[in-house]
KOLSE-511692 format. One record per atom (N, C-alpha, C): x, y, z. Coordinates in steps of 0.001 Angstrom, whole numbers, plus 524288, in hexadecimal, padded with zeros to 5 digits. Last residue first. Layout:
! KOLSE-511692
XYZ
...
//
This chain:
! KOLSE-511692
DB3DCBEB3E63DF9
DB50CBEF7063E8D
DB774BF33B63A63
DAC8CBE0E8635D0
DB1B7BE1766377D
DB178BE7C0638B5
DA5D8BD6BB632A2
DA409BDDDA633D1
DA971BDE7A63779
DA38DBCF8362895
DA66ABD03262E3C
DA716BD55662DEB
D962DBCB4C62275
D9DCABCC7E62307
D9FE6BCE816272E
D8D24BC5FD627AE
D90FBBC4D8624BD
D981FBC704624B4
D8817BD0B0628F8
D8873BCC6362E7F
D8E87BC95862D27
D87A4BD66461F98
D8B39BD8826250D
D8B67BD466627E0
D8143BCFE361A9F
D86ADBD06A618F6
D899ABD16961EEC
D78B4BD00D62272
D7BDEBCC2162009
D802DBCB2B61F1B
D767EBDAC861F94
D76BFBDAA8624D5
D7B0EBD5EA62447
D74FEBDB7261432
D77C6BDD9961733
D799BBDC4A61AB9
D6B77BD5C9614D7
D6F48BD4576134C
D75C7BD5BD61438
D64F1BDCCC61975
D6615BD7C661B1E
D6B4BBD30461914
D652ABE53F6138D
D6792BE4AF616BA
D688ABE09F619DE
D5F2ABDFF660B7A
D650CBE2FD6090A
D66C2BE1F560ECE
D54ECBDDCC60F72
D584DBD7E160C5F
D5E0FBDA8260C59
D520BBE6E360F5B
D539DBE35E615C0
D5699BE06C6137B
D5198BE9A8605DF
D5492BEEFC609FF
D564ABE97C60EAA
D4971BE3D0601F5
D4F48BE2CB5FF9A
D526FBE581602DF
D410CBE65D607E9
D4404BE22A6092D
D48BEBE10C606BD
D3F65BF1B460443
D4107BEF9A60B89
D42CCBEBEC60A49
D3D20BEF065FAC9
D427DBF1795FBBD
D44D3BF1D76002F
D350FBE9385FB80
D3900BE8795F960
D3D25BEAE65FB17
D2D52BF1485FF67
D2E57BECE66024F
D348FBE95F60108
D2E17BF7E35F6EF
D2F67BF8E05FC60
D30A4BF5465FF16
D28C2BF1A35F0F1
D2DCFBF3555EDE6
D3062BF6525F4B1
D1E24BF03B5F392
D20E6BEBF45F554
D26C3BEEA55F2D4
D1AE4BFBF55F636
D1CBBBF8A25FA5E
D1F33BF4905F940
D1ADEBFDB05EA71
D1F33C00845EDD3
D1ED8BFD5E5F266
D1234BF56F5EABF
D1743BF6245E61D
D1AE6BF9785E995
D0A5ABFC895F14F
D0BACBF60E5F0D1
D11B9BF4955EEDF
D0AEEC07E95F694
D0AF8C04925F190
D0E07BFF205F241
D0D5BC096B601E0
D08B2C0AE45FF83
D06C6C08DA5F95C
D165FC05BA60671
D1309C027A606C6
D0C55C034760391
D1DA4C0EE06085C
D1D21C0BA760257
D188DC07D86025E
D1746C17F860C6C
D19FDC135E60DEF
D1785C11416085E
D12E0C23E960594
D11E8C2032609F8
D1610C1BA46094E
D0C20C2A8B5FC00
D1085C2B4C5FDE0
D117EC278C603D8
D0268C22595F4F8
D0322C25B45F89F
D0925C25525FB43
CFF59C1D195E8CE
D03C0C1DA45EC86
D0314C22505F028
CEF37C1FBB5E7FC
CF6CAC21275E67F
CF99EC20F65EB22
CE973C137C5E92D
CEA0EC1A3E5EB12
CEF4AC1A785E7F5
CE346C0C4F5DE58
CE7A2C0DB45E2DD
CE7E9C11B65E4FD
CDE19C0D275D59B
CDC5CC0AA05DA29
CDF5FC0C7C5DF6F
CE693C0CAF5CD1D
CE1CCC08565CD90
CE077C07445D2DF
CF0B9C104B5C86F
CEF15C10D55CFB9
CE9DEC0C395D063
CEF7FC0F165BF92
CF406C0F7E5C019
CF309C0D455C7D4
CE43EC15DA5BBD1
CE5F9C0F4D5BBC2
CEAC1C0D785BE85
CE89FC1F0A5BEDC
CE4F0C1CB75C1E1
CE609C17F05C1F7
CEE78C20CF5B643
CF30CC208C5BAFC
CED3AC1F055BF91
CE787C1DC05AC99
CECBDC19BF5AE14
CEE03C1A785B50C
CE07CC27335AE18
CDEE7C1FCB5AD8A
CE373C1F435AFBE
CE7D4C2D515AB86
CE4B5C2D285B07E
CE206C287F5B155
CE998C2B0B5A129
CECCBC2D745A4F6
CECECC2B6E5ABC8
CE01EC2C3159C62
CE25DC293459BE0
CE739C27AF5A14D
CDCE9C370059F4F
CD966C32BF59FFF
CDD14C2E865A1D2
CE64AC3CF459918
CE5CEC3D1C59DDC
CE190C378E5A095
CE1E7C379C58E86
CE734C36C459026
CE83EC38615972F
CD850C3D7758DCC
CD94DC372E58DC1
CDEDBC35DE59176
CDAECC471058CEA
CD855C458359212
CD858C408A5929B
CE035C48E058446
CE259C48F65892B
CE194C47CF58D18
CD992C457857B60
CDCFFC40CD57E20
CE119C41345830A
CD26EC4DF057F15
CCFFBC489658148
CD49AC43CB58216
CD997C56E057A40
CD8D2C564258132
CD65AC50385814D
CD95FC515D56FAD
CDC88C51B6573DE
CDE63C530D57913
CCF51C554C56D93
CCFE8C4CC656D4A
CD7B4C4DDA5706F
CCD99C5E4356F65
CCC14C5A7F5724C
CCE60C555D5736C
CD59AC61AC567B8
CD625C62A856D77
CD26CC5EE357121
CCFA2C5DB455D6D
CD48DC5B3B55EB7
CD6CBC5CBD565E5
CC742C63AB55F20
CC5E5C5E4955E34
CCBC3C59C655F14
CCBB9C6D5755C18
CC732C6C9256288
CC7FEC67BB5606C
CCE55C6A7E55108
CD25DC6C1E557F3
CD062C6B4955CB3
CC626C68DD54DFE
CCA0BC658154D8A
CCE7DC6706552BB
CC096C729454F04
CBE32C6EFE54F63
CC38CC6B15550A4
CC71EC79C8548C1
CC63CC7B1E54ED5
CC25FC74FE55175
CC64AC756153EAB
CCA81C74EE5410F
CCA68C7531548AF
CBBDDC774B53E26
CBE97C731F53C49
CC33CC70A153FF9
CBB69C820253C42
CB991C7EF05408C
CBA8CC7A2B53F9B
CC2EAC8373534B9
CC4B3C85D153917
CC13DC82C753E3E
CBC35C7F5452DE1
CC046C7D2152D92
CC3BBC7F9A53394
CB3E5C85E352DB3
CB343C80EB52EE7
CB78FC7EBF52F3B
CB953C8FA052A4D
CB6E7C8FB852F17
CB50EC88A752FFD
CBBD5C8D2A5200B
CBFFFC8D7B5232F
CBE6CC8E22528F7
CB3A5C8C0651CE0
CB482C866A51C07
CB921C88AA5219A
CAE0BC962F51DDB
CAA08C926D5204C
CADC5C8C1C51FE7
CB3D3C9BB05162B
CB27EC9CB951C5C
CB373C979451F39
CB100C956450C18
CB851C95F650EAF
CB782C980A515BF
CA5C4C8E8E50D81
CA8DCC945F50BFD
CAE13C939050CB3
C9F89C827850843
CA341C866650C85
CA91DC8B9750A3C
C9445C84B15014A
C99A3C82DE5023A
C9C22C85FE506A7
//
């Protein structure tokens, strides 16, 4: 039979067992979770270089939101211009 030594020494490895066994399975879901991580912001780009600092023309989406805002900027002042032709410009 097992001594009082020999149970409390199995039970101590027991335990040291269960901890090493719980630090692992929680660095692995840390490394998952980084994995994981790193999947997405790749997936995210799929292919693409990264935005480089440059003329809006370098991302599609920012160029056409650029393009936009030139033409609502001309459409404003054109309108402008209009008005002014319109009302009487007095000293």
């Amino acid at each position: 039979m097992l001594t009082s030594a020999s149970a409390s020494a199995l039970a101590l490895a027991m335990m040291a067992l269960v901890s090493v066994s719980v630090s692992v399975a929680m660095a692995m879901a840390m490394a998952m979770a980084m994995a994981m991580a790193m999947a997405m912001a790749a997936g995210r780009t799929r292919g693409k270089p990264p935005p480089s600092i440059g003329p809006p023309g370098t991302c599609p989406r920012a160029a056409a939101r650029h393009r936009y805002g030139l033409r609502a900027m001309l459409v404003r002042a054109s309108r402008e211009r209009r008005f002014a032709r319109r009302t009487i410009q007095e000293p």
